[in-house]
C-alpha positions as CSV (number, residue, x, y, z in Angstrom):
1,X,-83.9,52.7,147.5
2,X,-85.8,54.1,144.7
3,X,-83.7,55.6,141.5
4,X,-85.6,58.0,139.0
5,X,-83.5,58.7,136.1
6,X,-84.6,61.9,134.8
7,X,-84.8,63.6,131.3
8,X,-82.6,67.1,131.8
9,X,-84.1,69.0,129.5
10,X,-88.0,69.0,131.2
11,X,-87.4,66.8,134.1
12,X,-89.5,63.3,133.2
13,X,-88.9,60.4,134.5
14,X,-86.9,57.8,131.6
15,X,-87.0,55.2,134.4
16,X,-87.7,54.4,137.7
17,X,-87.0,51.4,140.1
18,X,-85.7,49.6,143.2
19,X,-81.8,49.8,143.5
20,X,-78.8,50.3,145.1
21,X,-77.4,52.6,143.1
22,X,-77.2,54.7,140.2
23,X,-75.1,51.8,137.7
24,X,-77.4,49.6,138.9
25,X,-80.6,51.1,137.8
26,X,-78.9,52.8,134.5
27,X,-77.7,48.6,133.7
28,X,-81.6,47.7,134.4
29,X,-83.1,50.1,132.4
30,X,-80.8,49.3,129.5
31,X,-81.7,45.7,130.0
32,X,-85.0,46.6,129.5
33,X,-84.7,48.5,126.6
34,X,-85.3,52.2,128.3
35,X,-84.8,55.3,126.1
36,X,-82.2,57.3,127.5
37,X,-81.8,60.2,125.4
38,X,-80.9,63.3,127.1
39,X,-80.4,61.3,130.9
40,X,-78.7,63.6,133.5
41,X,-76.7,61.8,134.6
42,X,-74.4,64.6,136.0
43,X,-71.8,63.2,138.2
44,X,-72.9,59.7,138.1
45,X,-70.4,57.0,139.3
46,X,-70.5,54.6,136.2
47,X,-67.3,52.6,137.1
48,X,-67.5,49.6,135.2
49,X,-71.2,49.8,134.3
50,X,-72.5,47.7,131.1
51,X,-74.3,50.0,128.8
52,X,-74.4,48.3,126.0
53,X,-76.7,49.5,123.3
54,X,-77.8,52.2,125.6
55,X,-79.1,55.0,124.0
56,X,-77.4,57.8,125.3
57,X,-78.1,60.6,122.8
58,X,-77.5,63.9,124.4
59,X,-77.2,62.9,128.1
60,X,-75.9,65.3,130.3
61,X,-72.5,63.1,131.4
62,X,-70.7,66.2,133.0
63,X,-68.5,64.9,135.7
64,X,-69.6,61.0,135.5
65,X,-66.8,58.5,136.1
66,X,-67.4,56.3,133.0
67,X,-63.9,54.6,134.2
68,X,-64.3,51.2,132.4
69,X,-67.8,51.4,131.6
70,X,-68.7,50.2,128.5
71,X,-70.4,52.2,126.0
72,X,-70.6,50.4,123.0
Protein backbone atom coordinates (compact mmCIF):
# COMPACT_ATOMS: atom_id res chain seq x y z
CA UNK A 1 0.00 0.00 0.00
CA UNK A 2 1.09 3.45 -0.44
CA UNK A 3 2.52 5.40 2.90
CA UNK A 4 2.77 9.35 2.69
CA UNK A 5 4.48 10.63 5.62
CA UNK A 6 3.33 14.03 6.13
CA UNK A 7 4.81 17.31 7.54
CA UNK A 8 2.16 18.31 10.60
CA UNK A 9 2.53 21.66 10.54
CA UNK A 10 1.20 22.32 6.59
CA UNK A 11 0.49 18.90 5.53
CA UNK A 12 3.45 18.12 2.68
CA UNK A 13 4.44 15.10 1.89
CA UNK A 14 8.42 14.24 3.60
CA UNK A 15 8.01 10.86 1.78
CA UNK A 16 6.06 8.68 -0.05
CA UNK A 17 6.31 4.96 -1.11
CA UNK A 18 5.22 1.26 -1.54
CA UNK A 19 4.96 -0.51 2.02
CA UNK A 20 3.50 -2.50 4.32
CA UNK A 21 3.44 -0.37 6.99
CA UNK A 22 4.31 2.69 8.69
CA UNK A 23 8.12 1.32 10.26
CA UNK A 24 8.66 0.14 7.15
CA UNK A 25 8.38 3.29 5.09
CA UNK A 26 9.79 5.63 8.10
CA UNK A 27 13.13 2.79 7.97
CA UNK A 28 13.14 3.58 3.97
CA UNK A 29 12.99 6.94 4.06
CA UNK A 30 15.70 7.15 6.69
CA UNK A 31 17.75 4.89 4.42
CA UNK A 32 17.52 7.26 1.97
CA UNK A 33 18.35 10.11 3.73
CA UNK A 34 14.63 11.82 4.01
CA UNK A 35 14.18 14.93 6.15
CA UNK A 36 11.88 14.30 8.77
CA UNK A 37 11.52 17.33 10.72
CA UNK A 38 8.19 17.86 12.13
CA UNK A 39 6.75 14.07 10.81
CA UNK A 40 3.31 13.23 12.33
CA UNK A 41 3.78 10.50 13.26
CA UNK A 42 0.93 10.49 15.84
CA UNK A 43 0.25 7.09 17.13
CA UNK A 44 2.55 5.30 14.91
CA UNK A 45 3.61 1.67 15.87
CA UNK A 46 7.48 1.99 15.79
CA UNK A 47 8.22 -1.30 17.66
CA UNK A 48 11.61 -2.03 17.03
CA UNK A 49 12.05 0.26 14.05
CA UNK A 50 15.78 1.42 13.08
CA UNK A 51 15.96 5.16 12.86
CA UNK A 52 19.17 5.72 13.02
CA UNK A 53 20.35 9.25 12.10
CA UNK A 54 16.85 10.13 11.41
CA UNK A 55 16.11 13.54 11.69
CA UNK A 56 13.29 13.83 13.84
CA UNK A 57 13.31 17.41 14.88
CA UNK A 58 9.94 18.37 16.13
CA UNK A 59 7.82 15.35 14.98
CA UNK A 60 4.65 15.01 16.39
CA UNK A 61 5.40 11.43 18.33
CA UNK A 62 2.11 11.74 20.54
CA UNK A 63 1.03 8.24 21.32
CA UNK A 64 3.76 6.24 19.07
CA UNK A 65 5.04 3.01 20.48
CA UNK A 66 8.77 3.69 20.08
CA UNK A 67 9.10 0.23 22.26
CA UNK A 68 12.70 -0.69 21.21
CA UNK A 69 13.14 1.51 18.39
CA UNK A 70 16.23 2.97 18.03
CA UNK A 71 16.68 6.55 17.91
CA UNK A 72 20.12 7.31 18.01
Amino acid sequence: MTIEIKRWSDGAILYSGEHIDLREALQEAVAHGANLARANLYGANLTGAHLYGANLYGANLARANLTWANLT
